[in-house]
N, C-alpha and C positions, 0 to 999 in steps of 0.2 A: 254266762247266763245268770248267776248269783249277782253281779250288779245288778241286771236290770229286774229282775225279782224284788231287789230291793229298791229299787225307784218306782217299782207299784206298792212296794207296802203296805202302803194307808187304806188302800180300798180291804175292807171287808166287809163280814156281813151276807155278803152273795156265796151264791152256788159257787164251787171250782169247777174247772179250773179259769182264770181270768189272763192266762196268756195263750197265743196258740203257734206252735212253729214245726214247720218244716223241717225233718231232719235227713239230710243224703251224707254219708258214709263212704272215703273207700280208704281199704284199707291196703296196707303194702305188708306183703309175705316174702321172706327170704328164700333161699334153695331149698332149705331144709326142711320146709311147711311152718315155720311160724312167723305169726303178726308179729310186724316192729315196728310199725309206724299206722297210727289214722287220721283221716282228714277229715274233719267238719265242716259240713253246711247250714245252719241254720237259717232258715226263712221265715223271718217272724207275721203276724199278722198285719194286715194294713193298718189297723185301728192301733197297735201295739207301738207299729213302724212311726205312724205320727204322732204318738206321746214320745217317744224316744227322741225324735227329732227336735218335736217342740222344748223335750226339758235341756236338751242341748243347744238349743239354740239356734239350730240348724233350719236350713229348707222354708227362710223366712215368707216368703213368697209363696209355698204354699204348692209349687207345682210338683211336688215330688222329685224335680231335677236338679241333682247335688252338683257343685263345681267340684272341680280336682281339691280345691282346699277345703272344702267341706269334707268329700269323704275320707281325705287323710286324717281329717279331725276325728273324721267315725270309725274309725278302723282302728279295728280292738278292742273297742268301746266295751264289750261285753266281756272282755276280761281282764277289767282293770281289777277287779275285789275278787280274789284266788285262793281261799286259803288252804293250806295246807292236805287240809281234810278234807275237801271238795273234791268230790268226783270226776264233776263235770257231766253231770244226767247220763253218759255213758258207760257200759257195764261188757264186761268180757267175760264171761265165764263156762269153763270146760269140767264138765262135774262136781269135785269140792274145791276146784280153784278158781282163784278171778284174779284178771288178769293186772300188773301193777304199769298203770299208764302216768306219763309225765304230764308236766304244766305244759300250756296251751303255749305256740307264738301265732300271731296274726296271718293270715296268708290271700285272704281276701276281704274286697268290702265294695258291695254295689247296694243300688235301689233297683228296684226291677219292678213295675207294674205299682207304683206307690208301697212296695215292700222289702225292706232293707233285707240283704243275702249278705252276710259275713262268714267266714271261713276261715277253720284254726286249725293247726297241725301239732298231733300229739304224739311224742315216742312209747314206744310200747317195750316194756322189756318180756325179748322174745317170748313168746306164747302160742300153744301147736294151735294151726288155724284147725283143722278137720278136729270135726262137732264142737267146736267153739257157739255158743248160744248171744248174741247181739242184740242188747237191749239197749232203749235210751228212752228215760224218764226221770221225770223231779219227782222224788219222794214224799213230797209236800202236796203232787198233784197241782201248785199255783200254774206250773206250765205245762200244757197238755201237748205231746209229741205225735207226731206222727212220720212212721220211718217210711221216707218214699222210696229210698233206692241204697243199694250195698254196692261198691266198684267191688271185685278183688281181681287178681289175677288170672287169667284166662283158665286156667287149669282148678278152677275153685268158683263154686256159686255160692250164694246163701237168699234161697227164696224167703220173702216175708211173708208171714205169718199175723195178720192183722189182729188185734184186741177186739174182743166180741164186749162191746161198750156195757150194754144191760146186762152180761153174765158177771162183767166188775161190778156193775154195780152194786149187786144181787149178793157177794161175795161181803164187797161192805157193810151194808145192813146186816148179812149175817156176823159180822165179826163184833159189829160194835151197837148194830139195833138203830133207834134213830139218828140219822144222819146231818150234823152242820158242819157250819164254818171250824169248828175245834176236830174233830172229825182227821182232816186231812194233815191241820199242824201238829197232834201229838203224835195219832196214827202212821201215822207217815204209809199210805196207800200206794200211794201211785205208781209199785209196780205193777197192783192191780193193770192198769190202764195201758201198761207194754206190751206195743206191738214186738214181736219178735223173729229171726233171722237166724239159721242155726247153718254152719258154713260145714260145705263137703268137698271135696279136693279131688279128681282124677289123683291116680296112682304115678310118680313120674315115669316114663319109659326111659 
């Protein structure tokens, strides 16, 4: 996500957030109840999806339908600038812990509906799933999330809990008073703006 964050860079000036993505989850839990592995879905917006194509060079034609060599070209595309310190917009955390997740590999990459779906998979060192709290946002607010779906294991839910948009808002003005573009790059807000997901576990028999 941090590449293409920065292949928007230049625009500002405007309101945030100026990316929009889809985010489905699932996560893999061991016998013992904890996360060791999750999988990302990102779905970016249409309008996102064909600046992304276009600065790659892709999809010349315009219809939104990628050949097999194109989308091998697009795959991973969104994790090519990693660094070390990067999160990765998603957050794990069980009281005063959070949870220590690995670097992304590739696992998927389609267009669907003129909107590119790629898919990363991250190790997780184990981490107890029940009340685990599931968050995913860019702290910068450039990319605005929304978490549509959590997998886990049959024996474990984690209902989403959507972000009440005008109580963030409301939150930020109160933190920092008038609101712009500097705003979201020093402040770093955007957890304001997470939706969130807190996982329960049936008891094993």
């Amino acid at each position: 996500m941090l590449a293409v964050a920065l292949a928007f860079a230049p625009v500002a000036g405007g309101a945030h957030p100026h990316m929009f993505v889809d985010a489905d989850l699932r996560l893999e839990v061991d016998s013992e109840g904890r996360i060791t592995a999750i999988e990302v879905t990102w779905t970016y917006d249409d309008f996102s999806s064909l600046m992304i194509l276009e600065d790659r060079g892709l999809d010349p034609d315009g219809d939104a339908v990628l050949t097999k060599r194109e989308l091998a070209e697009l795959r991973g595309f969104d994790l090519e600038i990693w660094p070390e310190d990067f999160e990765g917009d998603v957050y794990l955390r069980n009281d005063e812990a959070t949870a220590q997740i690995g670097l992304p590999q590739a696992t998927g990459i389609a267009v669907e509906d003129a909107k590119i779906v790629a898919s990363h998979r991250r190790e997780v060192e184990p981490f107890p799933a029940e009340g685990t709290v599931i968050e995913t946002y860019d702290p910068t607010f450039f990319v605005a999330y929304t978490l549509k779906s959590v997998k886990l294991p049959e024996r474990c839910e984690a209902p989403i809990e959507p972000v009440d948009v005008e109580e963030a808002g409301r939150k930020v003005q109160e933190l920092v008073g008038e609101v712009d573009e500097m705003t979201f790059e020093v402040m770093e807000v955007g957890h304001l703006y997470a939706d969130k997901a807190r996982i329960a576990c049936a008891a094993s028999s």
